[in-house]
VOMINU-601204 format. One line per field, with one value per residue: y, x, z of N, C-alpha, C, CB in turn; residue in one letter; residue number from 1. Coordinates in steps of 0.1 Angstrom, whole numbers, plus 5000, padded with zeros to 4 digits. Each point is the difference from the previous one (the first is absolute). Glycine has a CB too. Layout:
% VOMINU-601204
n.Y	(Y:...)
n.X	(X:...)
n.Z	(Z:...)
ca.Y	(Y:...)
ca.X	(X:...)
ca.Z	(Z:...)
c.Y	(Y:...)
c.X	(X:...)
c.Z	(Z:...)
cb.Y	(Y:...)
cb.X	(X:...)
cb.Z	(Z:...)
rest	(A:...)
nr	(NUM:...)
% end
This chain:
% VOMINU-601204
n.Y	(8728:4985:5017:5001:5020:5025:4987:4982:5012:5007:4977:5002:5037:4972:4991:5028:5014:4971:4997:5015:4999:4955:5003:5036:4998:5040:4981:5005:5028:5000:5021:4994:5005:4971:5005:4968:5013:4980:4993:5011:4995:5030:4976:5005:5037:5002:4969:5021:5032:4991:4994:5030:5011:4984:4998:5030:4992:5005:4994:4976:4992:5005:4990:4983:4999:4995:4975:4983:5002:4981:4982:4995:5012:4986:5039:5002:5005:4974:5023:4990:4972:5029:5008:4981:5007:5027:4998:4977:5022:4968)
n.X	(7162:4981:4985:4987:4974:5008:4989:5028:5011:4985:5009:5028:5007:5009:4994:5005:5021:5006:5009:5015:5027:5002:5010:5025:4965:4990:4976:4990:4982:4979:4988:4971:5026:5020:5024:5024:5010:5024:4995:5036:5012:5013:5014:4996:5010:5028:4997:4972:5017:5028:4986:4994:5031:5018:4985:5004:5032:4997:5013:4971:5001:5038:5004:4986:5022:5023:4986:4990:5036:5009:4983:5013:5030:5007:4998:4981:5026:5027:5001:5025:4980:5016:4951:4982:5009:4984:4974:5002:5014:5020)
n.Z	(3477:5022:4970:5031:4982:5010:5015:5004:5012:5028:5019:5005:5004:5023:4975:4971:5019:5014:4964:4994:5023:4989:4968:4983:4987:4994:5017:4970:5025:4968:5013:5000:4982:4983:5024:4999:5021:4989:5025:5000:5033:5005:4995:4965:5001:5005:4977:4977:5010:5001:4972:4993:5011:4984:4974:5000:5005:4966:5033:5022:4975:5004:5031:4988:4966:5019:5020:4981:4992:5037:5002:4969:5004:5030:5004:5035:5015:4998:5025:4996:5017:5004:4980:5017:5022:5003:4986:5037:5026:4982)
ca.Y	(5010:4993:5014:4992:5013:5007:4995:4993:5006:5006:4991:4994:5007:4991:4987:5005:5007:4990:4996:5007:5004:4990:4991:5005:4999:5014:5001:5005:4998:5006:5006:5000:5008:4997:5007:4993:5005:4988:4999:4995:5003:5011:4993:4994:5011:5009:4996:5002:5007:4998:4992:5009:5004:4996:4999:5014:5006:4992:4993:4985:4987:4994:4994:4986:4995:4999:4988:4988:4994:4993:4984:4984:4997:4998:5006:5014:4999:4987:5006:4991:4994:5005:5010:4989:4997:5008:5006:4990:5002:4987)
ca.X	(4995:4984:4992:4986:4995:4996:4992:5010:5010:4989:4999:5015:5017:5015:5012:5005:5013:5012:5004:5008:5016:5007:5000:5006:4996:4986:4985:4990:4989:4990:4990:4985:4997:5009:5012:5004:5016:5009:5002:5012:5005:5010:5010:4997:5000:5013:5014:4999:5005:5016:5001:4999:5009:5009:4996:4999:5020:5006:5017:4999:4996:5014:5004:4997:5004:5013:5006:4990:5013:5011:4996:4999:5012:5010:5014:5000:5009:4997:5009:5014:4993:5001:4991:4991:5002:4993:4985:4992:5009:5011)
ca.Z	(5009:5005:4999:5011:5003:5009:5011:5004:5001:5009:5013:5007:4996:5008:5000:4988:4998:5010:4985:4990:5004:5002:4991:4992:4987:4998:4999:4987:5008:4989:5001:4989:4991:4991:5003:5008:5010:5004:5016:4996:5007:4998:5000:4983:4992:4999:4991:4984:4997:4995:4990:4984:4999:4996:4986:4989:4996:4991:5000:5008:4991:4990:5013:5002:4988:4997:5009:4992:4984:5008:5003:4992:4997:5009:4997:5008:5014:5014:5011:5001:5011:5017:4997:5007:5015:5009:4994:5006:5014:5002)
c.Y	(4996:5013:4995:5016:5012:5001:4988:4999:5003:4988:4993:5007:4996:4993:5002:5008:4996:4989:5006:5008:4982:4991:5010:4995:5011:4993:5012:5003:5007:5003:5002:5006:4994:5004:4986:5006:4986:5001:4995:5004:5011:4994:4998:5016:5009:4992:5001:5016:5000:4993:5010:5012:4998:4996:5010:5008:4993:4995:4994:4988:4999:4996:4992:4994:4993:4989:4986:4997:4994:4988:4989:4999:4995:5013:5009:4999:4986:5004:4992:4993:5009:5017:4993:4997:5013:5009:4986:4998:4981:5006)
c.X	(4985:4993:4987:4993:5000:4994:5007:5009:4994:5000:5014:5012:5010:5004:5003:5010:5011:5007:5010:5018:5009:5007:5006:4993:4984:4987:4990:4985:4990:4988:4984:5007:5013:5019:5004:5011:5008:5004:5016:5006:5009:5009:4999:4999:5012:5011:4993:5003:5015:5001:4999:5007:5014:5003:4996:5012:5004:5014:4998:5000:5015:5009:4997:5000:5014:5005:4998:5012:5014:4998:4999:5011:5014:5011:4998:5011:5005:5009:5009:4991:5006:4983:4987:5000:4998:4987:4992:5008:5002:5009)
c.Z	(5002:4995:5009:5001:5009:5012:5003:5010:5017:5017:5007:4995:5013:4994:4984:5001:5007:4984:4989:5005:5005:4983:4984:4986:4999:4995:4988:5007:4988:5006:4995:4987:4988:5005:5009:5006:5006:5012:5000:5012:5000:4997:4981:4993:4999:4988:4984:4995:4997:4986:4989:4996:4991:4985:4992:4998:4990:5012:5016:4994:4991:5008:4997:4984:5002:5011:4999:4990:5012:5003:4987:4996:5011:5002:5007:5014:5009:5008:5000:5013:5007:4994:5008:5016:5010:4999:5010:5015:5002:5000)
cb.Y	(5018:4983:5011:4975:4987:5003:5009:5002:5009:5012:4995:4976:5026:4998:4979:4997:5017:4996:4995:5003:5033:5000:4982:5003:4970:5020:4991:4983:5001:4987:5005:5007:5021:5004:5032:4983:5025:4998:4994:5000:4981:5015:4987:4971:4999:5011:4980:4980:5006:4996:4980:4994:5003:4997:4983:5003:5003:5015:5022:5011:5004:5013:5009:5005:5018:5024:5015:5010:5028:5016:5011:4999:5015:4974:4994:5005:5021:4978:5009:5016:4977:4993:5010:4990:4981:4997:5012:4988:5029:4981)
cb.X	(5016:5003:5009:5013:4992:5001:4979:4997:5009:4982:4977:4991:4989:4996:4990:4981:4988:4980:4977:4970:4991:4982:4976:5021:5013:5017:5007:5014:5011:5007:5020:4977:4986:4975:4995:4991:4989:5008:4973:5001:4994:4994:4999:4982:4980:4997:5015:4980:4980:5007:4992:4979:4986:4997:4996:4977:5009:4990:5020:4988:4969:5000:5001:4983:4985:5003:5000:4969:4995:5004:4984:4979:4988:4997:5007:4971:4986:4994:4986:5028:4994:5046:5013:5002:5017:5022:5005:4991:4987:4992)
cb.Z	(4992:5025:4974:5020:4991:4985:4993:4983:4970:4972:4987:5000:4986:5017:5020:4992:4995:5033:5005:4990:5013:5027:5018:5018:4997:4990:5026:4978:5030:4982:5005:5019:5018:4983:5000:4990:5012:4982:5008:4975:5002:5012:5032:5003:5004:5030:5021:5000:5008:5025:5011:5002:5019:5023:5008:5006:5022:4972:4982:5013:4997:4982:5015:5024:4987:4990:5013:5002:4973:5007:5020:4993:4982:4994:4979:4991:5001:4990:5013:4991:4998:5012:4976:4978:4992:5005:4967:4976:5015:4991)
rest	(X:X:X:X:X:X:X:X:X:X:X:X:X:X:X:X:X:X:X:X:X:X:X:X:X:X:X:X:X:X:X:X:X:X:X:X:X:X:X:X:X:X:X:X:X:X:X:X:X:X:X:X:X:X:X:X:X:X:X:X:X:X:X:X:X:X:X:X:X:X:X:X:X:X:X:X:X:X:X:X:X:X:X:X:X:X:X:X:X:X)
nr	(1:2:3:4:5:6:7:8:9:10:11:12:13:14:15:16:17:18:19:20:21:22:23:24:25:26:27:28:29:30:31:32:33:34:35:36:37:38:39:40:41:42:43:44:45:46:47:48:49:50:51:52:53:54:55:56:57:58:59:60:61:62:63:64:65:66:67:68:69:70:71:72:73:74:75:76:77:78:79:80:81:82:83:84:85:86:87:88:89:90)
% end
């Protein structure tokens, strides 16, 4: 993550928040006084909020246990082909 100053920031906020929504990466901006704020796109903030959602449900996080144990074992769901075949309209 880039951190740059306030006055930085201040002078070229187009191409820092053109930057920062192209390239999906938050900016660290700081301040004289020590305080700092992050610059980040909505788009990136809703999907980390989803993320912290998903990571404070237990029984999401055991969903994604119980499917993580199907996958390494091979023993989860396999459609038949005519099932496929039309999930891929052929």
């Amino acid at each position: 993550m880039d951190s740059i100053s306030v006055n930085q920031f201040r002078d070229n906020l187009k191409a820092f928040v053109e930057q920062t929504v192209s390239e999906h990466e938050p900016i660290k901006v700081t301040r004289r006084a020590g305080d700092a704020f992050i610059v980040m796109s909505a788009d990136d903030w809703e999907r980390e909020q989803e993320t912290l959602h998903v990571l404070q449900s237990n029984s999401l996080m055991q969903q994604i246990a119980d499917s993580m144990k199907t996958h390494t074992t091979k023993s989860g769901y396999k459609p038949t082909q005519e099932q496929l075949d039309e999930i891929t309209n052929l």
